[in-house]
C-alpha positions in Angstrom: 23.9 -3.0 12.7 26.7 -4.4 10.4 28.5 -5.8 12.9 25.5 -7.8 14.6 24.0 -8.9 11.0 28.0 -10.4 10.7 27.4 -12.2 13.6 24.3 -13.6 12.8 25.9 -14.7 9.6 29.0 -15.9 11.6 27.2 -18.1 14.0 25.2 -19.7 11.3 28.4 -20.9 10.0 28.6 -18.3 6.8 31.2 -15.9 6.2 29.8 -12.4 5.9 31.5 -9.7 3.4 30.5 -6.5 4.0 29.7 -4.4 1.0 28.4 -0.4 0.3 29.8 2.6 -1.1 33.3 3.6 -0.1 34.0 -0.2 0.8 33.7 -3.1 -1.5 30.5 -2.6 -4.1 31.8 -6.2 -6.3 29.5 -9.1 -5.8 31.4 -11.7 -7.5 32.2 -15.0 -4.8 28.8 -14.0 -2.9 26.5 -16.9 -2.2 23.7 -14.7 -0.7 22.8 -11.2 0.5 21.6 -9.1 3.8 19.8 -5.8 3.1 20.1 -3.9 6.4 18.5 -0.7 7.9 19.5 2.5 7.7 17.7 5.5 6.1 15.6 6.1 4.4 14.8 4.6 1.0 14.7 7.7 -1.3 11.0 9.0 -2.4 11.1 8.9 -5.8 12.0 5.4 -6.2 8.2 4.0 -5.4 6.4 7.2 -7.1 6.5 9.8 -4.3 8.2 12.8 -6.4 8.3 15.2 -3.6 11.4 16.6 -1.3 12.2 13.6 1.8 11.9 15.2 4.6 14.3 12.5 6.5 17.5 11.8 5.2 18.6 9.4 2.8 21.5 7.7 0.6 20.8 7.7 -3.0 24.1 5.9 -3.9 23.2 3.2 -1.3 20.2 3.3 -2.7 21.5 2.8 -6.3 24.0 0.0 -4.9 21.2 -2.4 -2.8 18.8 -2.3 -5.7 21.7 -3.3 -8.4 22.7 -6.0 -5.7 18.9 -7.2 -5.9 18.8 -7.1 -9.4 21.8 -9.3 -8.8 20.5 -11.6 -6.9 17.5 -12.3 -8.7 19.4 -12.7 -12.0 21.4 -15.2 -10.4 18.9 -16.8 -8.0 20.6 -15.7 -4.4 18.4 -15.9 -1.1 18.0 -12.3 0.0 17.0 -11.3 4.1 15.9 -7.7 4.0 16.1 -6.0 7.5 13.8 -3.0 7.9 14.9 -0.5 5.5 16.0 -3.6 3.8 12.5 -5.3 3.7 11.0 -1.9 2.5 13.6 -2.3 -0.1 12.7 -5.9 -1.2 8.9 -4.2 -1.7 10.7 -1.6 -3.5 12.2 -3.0 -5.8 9.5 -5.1 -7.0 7.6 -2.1 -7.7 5.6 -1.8 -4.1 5.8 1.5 -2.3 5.9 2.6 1.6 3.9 4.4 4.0 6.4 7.5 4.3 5.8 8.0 7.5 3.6 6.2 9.9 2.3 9.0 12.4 0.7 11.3 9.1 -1.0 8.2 7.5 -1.5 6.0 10.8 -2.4 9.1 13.5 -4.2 6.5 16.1 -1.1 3.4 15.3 1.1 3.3 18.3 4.5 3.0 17.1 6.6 2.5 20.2 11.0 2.2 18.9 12.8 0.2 20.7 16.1 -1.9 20.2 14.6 -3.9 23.1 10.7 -5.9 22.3 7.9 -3.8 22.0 5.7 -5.2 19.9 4.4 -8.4 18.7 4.6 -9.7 14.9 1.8 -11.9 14.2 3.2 -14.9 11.1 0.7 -15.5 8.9 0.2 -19.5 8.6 1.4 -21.4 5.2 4.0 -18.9 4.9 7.8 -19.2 4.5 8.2 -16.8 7.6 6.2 -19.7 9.8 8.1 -22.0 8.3 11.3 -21.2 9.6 10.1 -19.3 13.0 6.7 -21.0 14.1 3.1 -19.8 13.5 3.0 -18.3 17.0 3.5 -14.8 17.5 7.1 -13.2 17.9 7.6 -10.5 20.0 9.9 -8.0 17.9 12.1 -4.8 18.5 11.3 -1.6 16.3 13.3 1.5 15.1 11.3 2.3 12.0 8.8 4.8 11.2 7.9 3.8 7.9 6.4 0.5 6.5 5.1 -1.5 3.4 1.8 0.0 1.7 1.1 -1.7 -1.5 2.6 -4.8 -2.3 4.8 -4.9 -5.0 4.9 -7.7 -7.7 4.9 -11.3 -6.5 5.6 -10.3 -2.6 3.1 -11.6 0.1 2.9 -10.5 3.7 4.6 -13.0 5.6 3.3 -11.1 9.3 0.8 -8.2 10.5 1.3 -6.3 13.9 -1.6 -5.7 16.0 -2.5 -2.6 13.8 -2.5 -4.8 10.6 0.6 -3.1 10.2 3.1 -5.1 7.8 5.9 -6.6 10.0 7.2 -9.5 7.6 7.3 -10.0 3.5 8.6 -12.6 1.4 8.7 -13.3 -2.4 6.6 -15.8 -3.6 7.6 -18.7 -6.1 11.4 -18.3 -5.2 13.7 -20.2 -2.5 13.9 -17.0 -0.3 13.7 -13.8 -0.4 12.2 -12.3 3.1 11.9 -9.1 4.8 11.2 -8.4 7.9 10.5 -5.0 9.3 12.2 -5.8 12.6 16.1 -6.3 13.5 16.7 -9.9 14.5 20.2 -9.4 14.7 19.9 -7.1 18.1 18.2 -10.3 19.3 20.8 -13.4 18.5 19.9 -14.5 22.0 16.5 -15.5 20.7 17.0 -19.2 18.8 13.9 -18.0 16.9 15.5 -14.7 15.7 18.7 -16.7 14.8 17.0 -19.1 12.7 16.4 -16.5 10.1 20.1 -16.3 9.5 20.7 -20.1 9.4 18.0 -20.3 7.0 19.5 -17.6 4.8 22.9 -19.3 5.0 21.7 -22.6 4.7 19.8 -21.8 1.1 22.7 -20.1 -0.2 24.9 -23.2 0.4 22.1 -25.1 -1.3 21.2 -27.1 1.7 17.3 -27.0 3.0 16.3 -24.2 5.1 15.3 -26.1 8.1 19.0 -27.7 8.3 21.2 -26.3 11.9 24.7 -26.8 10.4 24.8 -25.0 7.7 27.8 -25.7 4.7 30.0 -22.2 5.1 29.0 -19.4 2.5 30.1 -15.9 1.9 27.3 -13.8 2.8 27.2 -9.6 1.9 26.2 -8.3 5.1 
């Protein structure tokens, strides 16, 4: 997953720097940050004060949420991937389904690195903006999902079981999750543009621009 969200950064003409515990955890230089997948997002960090039953990272935990605090401190556009979008919610104080076959028995939740579902943009929002308003067929290898919102996020896309595909933060240049992995889909210009647009506000140019001004991106 690192590697592909450093090519997405790469051929939107950034330069990703990777960061995480046991490599590089200084954000000083960055001009904008990726929140990838991975496990879990420990329980007890949205209210749920019971033993996780999958795994998860608590010092990656700790590091993604200081990096978020980080970048809204110093106003730095943020793409949360999956675990990374549930993040976003997170850390605004929303909290997460913990697992979609207990509290969604009759959702079909098919995971696939290949597209296997279709994410539905919600009109007006930033999401639409950058990708269309028409619906995106999307990839899926997660089994959790945004529940309530947390403070100043809006969903950006529902799947066809009004599940929560897509969130963004409103009233700031950008901050968006989505609950997919666009960069297993780089052939798709639609799935790219969420990188150029994430490169293109954090060198300060408008989101819709193709040709980015290089940036160093944490991916």
């Amino acid at each position: 997953m690192r590697l592909a969200n450093s090519l997405g950064v790469w051929l939107s003409g950034g330069v990703p720097v990777r960061i995480g515990p046991g490599l590089r955890t200084s954000l000083d230089g960055l001009d904008g940050l990726i929140v990838g997948g991975g496990v879990d997002i420990e329980s007890r960090l949205y209210g749920i004060d019971t033993t996780d039953e999958w795994p998860n990272d608590p010092d990656r935990d700790a590091l993604e949420i200081a990096a978020l605090d980080w970048a809204a401190r110093h106003d730095r556009p943020v793409l949360g991937i999956c675990r990374g979008a549930q993040l976003l919610n997170v850390h605004r104080g929303g909290t997460l389904f913990q697992d979609l076959a207990h509290s969604h028995p009759d959702y079909r939740n098919p995971r696939s690195v290949f597209p296997c579902k279709t994410a539905h943009p919600r009109i007006g929002t930033r999401l639409s903006f950058l990708i269309g308003e028409n619906r995106l067929r999307i990839n899926a290898l997660h089994h959790q999902a945004v529940d309530r919102l947390g403070q100043g996020m809006a969903v950006a896309a529902l799947d066809a079981g009004d599940v929560v595909q897509a969130v963004e933060l409103t009233g700031h240049r950008f901050w968006l999750g989505v609950q997919w992995h666009p960069e297993l889909m780089l052939w798709s210009p639609r799935q790219l543009r969420l990188f150029r647009a994430l490169v293109a506000a954090a060198a300060g140019d408008e989101p819709q621009r193709q040709s980015p001004t290089p940036a160093s991106i944490s991916a």
